[in-house]
NULUMLO-729090 format. One line per field, with one value per residue (C-alpha): residue in one letter; residue number from 1; x, y, z. Coordinates in pm, 1 decimal, decimal comma. Layout:
N
residu a / ...
num NUM / ...
xx X / ...
yy Y / ...
zz Z / ...
# end
This chain:
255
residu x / x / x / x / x / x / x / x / x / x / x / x / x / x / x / x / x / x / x / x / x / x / x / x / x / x / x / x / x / x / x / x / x / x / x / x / x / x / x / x / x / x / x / x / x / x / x / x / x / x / x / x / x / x / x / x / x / x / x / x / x / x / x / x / x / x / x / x / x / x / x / x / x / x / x / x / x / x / x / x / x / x / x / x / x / x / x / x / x / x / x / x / x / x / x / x / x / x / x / x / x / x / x / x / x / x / x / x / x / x / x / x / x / x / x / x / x / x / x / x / x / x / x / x / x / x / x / x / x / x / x / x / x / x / x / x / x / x / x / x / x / x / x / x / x / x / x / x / x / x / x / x / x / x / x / x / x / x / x / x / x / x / x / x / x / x / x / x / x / x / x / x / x / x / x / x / x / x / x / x / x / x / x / x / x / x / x / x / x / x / x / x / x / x / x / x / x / x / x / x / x / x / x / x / x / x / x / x / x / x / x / x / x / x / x / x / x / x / x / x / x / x / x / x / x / x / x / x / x / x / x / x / x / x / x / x / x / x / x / x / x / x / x / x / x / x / x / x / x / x / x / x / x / x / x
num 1 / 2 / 3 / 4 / 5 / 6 / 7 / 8 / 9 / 10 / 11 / 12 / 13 / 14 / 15 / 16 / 17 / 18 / 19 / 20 / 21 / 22 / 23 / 24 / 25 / 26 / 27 / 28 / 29 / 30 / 31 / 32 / 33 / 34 / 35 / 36 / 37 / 38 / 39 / 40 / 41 / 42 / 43 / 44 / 45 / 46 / 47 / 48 / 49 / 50 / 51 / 52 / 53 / 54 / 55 / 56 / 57 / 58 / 59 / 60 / 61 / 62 / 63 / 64 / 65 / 66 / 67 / 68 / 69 / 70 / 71 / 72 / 73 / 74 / 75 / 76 / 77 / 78 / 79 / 80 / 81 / 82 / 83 / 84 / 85 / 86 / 87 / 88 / 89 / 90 / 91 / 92 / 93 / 94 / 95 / 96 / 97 / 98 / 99 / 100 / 101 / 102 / 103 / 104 / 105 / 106 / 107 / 108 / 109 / 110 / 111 / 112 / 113 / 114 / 115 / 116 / 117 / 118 / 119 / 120 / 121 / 122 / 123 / 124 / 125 / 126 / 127 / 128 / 129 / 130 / 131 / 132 / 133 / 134 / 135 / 136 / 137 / 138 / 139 / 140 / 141 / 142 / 143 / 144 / 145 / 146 / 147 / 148 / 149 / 150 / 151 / 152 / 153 / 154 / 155 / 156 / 157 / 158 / 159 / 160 / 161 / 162 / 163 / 164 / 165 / 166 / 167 / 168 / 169 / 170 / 171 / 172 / 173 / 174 / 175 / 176 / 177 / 178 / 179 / 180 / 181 / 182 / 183 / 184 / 185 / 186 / 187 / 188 / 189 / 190 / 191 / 192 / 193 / 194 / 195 / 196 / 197 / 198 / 199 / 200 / 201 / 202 / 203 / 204 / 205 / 206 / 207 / 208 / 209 / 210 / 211 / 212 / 213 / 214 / 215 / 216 / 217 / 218 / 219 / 220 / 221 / 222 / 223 / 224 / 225 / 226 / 227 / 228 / 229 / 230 / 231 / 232 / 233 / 234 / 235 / 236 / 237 / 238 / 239 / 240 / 241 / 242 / 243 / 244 / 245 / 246 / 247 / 248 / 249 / 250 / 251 / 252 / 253 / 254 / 255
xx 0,0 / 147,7 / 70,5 / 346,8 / 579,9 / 314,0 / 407,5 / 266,5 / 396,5 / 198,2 / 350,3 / 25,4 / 328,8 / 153,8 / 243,9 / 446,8 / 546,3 / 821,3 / 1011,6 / 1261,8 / 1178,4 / 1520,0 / 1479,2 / 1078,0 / 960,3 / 637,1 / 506,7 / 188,5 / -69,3 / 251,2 / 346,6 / 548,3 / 469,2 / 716,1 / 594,9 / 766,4 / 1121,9 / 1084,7 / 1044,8 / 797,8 / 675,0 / 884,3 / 995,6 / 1256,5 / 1498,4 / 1663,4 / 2001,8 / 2179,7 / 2161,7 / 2341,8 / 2516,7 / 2219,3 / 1956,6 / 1710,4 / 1719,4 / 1730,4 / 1415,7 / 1290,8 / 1374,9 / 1183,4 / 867,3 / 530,3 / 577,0 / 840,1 / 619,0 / 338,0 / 59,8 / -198,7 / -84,1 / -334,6 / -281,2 / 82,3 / 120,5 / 298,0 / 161,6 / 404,8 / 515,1 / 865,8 / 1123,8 / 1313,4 / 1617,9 / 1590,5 / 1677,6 / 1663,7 / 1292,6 / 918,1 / 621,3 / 378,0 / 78,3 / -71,8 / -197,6 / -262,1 / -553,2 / -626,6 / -1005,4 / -1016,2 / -742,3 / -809,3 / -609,2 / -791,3 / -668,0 / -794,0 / -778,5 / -697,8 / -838,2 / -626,6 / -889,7 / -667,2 / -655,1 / -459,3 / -520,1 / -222,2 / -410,9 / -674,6 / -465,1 / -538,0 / -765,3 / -1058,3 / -971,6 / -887,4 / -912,1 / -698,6 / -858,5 / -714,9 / -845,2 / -678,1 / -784,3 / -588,6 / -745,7 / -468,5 / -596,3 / -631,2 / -329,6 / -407,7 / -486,0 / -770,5 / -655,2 / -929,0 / -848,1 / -1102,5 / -1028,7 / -1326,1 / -1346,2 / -1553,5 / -1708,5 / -1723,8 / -1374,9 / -1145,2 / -827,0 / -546,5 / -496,1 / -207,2 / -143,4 / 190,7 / 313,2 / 719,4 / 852,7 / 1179,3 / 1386,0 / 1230,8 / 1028,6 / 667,6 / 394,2 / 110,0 / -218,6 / -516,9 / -418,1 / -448,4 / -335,9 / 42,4 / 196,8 / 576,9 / 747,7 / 997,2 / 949,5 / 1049,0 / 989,6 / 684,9 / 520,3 / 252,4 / -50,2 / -210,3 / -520,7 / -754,5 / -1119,5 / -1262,4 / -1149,9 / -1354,6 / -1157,2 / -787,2 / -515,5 / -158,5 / 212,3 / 493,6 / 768,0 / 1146,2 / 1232,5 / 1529,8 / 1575,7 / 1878,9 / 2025,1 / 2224,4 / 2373,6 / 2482,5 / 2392,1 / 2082,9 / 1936,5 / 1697,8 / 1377,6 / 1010,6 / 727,2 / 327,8 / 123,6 / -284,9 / -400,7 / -774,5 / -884,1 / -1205,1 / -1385,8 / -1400,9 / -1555,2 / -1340,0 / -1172,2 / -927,2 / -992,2 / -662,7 / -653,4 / -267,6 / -223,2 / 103,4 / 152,8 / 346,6 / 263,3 / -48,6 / -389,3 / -763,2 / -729,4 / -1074,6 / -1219,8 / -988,9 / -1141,4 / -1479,8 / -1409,0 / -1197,0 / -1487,8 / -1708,0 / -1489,2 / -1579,7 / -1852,2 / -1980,9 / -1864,7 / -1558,6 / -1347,3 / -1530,7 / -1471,3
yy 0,0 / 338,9 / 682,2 / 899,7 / 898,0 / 683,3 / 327,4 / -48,0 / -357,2 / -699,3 / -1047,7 / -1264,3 / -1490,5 / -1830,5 / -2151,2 / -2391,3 / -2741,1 / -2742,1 / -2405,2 / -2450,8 / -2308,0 / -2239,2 / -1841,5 / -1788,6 / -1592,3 / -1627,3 / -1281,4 / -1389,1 / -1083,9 / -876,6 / -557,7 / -272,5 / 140,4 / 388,7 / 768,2 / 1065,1 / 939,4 / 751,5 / 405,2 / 399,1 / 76,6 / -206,0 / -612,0 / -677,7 / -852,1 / -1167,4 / -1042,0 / -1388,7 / -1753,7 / -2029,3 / -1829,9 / -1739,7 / -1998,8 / -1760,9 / -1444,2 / -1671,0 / -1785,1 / -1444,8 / -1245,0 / -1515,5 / -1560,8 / -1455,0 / -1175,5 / -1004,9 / -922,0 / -658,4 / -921,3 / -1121,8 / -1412,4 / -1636,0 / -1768,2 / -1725,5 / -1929,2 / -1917,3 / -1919,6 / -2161,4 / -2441,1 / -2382,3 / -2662,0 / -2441,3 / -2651,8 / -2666,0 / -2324,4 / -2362,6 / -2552,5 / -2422,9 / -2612,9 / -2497,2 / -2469,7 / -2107,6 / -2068,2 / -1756,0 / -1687,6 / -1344,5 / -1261,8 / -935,6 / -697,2 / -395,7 / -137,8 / 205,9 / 566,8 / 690,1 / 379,0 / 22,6 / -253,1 / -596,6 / -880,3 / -1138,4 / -1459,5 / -1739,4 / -2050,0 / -2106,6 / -2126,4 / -2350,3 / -2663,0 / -2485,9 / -2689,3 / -2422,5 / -2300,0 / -1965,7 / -1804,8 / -1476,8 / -1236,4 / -923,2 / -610,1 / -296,0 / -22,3 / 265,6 / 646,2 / 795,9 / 1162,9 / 1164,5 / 944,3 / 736,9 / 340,4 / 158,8 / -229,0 / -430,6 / -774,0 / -1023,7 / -1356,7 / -1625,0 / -1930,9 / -2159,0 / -1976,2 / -2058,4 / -2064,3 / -1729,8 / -1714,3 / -1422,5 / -1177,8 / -996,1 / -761,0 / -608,9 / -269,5 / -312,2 / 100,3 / 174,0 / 319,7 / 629,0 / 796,9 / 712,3 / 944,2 / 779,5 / 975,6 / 927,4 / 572,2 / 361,9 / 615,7 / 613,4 / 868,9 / 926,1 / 1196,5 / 1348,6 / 1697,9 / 1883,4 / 1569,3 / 1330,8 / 1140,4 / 905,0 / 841,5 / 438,9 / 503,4 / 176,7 / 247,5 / -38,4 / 9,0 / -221,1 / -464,5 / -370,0 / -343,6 / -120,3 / -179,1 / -36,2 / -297,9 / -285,7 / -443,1 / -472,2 / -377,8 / -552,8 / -380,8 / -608,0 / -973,1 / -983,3 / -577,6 / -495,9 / -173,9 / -118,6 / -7,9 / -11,5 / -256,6 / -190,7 / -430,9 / -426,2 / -740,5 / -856,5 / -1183,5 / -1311,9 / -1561,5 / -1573,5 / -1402,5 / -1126,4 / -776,6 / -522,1 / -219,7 / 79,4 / 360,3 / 464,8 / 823,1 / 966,6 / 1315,1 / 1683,6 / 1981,2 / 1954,6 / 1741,1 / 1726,3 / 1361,8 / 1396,5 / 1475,8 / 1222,9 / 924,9 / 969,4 / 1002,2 / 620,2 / 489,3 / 540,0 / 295,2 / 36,0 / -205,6 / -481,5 / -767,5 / -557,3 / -252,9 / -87,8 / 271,9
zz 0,0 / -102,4 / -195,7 / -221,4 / 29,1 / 295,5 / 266,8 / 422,8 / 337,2 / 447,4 / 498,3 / 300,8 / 199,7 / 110,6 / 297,1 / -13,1 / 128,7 / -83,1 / 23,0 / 275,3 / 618,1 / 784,7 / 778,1 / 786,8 / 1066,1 / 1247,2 / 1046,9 / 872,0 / 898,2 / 987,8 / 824,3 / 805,7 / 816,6 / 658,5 / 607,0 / 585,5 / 500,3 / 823,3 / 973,2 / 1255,1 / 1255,6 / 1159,0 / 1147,9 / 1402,5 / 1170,1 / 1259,0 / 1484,8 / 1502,3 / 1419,3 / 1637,5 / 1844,7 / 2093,0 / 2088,9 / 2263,8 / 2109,9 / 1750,8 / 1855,8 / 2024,8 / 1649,4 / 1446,7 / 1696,8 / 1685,9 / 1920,7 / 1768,5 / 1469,2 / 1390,6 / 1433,7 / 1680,9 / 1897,7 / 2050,0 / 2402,9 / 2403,4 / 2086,8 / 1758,8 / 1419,2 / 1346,4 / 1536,0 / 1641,6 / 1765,3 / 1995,8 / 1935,2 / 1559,7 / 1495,0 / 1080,4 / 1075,9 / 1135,2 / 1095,0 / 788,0 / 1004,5 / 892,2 / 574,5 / 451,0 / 256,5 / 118,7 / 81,3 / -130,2 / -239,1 / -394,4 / -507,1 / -623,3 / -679,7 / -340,4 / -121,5 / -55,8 / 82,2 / 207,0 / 396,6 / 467,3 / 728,0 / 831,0 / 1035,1 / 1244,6 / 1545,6 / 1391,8 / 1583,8 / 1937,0 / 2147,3 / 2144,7 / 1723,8 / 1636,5 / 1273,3 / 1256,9 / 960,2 / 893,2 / 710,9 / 667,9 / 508,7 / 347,3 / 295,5 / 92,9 / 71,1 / 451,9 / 493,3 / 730,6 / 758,8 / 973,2 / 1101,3 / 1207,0 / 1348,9 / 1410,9 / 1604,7 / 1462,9 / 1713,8 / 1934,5 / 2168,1 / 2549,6 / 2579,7 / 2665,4 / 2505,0 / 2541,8 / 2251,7 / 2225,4 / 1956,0 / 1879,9 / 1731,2 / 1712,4 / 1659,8 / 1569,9 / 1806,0 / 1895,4 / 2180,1 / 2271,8 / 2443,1 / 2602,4 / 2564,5 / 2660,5 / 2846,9 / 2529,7 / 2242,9 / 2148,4 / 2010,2 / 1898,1 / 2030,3 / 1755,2 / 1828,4 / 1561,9 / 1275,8 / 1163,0 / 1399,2 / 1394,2 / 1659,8 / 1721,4 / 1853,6 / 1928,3 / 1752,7 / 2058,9 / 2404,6 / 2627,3 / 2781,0 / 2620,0 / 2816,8 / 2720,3 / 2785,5 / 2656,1 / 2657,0 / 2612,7 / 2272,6 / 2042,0 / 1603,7 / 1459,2 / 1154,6 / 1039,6 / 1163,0 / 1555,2 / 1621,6 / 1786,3 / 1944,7 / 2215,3 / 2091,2 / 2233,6 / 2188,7 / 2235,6 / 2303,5 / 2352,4 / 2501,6 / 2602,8 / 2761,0 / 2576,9 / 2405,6 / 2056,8 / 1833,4 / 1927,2 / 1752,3 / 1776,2 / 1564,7 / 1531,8 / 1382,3 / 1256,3 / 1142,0 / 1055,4 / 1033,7 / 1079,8 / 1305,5 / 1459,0 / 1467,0 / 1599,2 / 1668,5 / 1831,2 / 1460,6 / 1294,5 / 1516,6 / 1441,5 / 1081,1 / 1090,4 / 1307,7 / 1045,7 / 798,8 / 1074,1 / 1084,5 / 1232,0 / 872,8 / 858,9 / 730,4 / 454,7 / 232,9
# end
């Protein structure tokens, strides 16, 4: 998705039995936001192979990518001793994409966390307004109901600043540069935490950057619904909300 110099890129990467798994990542659904000649919102990288088994795993995990984990799990079954294999389990499927001269529209799921004992199906939309500039995420978690699972979903910034407003809304803080605001449409039951994270740039560097995660503990069906705005100077966010709300419904994100 990109309109000038706004830019998302999302892992719908299909599942082929035949490609060789040693450096897949758990980042189905994932994606990445550039905007302004910046990086905000970005894929960890991989840091280091052999030489740390943990952080290995850590870099290449569910949790270190811009995406939903269900009950702690990963998309992808992961051999923590066999640090070149992953299981195929999540297949991506994508619904709809459409690409149009003022928007675009990705509805996309994968069933990684079909094999959990109470079955989860993680759809994605996201939808892009490129003469406001700014993108709406909604992610909807399709199971059995009666039983609660954890959701966690994870925003993984570059290393940069963040301003909490408004207890849920995150907002960078480069004060005299772009900056972009994650505002959560659907606030019942979400929790916030800003966690201490690493980027790696390039094979055995990393550098400390921050993490946010919104969790909730329900049954399925269940949703998360962001707003992501980047911008310069100054904004009525209060305005810009109720404007993204309105590409929300009930069967999804719509123009």
């Amino acid at each position: 998705m990109q309109h000038g110099d706004l830019y998302m890129i999302i892992d719908c990467v299909p599942a082929d039995p035949k490609a060789p798994s040693g450096h897949k990542h758990n980042s189905r659904l994932s994606f990445e936001l550039f905007s302004f000649e910046k990086s905000f919102i970005m894929d960890p990288g991989t840091y280091i192979y052999t030489a740390d088994k943990e952080m290995r795993n850590l870099f290449r995990s569910t949790r270190y990518h811009n995406t939903v984990v269900v009950d702690g799990e990963e998309q992808n079954c992961v051999d923590e001793n066999a640090l070149f294999s992953m299981k195929p389990d999540a297949v991506v499927k994508v619904n709809r994409w459409l690409t149009a001269e003022d928007c675009d529209l990705l509805d996309a799921e994968h069933n990684g966390y079909a094999r959990l004992r109470a079955s989860v199906i993680h759809r994605r939309q996201i939808y892009f307004n490129k003469y406001k500039a700014y993108w709406v995420i909604k992610d909807m978690l399709a199971g059995e109901g009666g039983y609660k699972h954890r959701f966690d979903l994870y925003f993984h910034f570059a290393p940069m600043e963040l301003k909490v407003r408004d207890e849920l809304v995150i907002e960078t803080g480069n004060e005299s540069d772009a900056n972009i605001m994650v505002v959560p449409l659907e606030t019942k039951g979400i929790e916030m935490k800003i966690e201490k994270g690493w980027v790696s740039y390039g094979y055995g560097r990393k550098v400390e950057a921050p993490i946010v995660k919104y969790s909730k503990n329900s049954s399925a069906p269940a949703d998360f619904s962001t707003l992501i705005y980047p911008y310069k100077g100054h904004i009525e966010i209060e305005g810009l909300i109720e404007k993204a709300k309105n590409n929300v419904t009930e069967n999804g994100v719509i123009k």
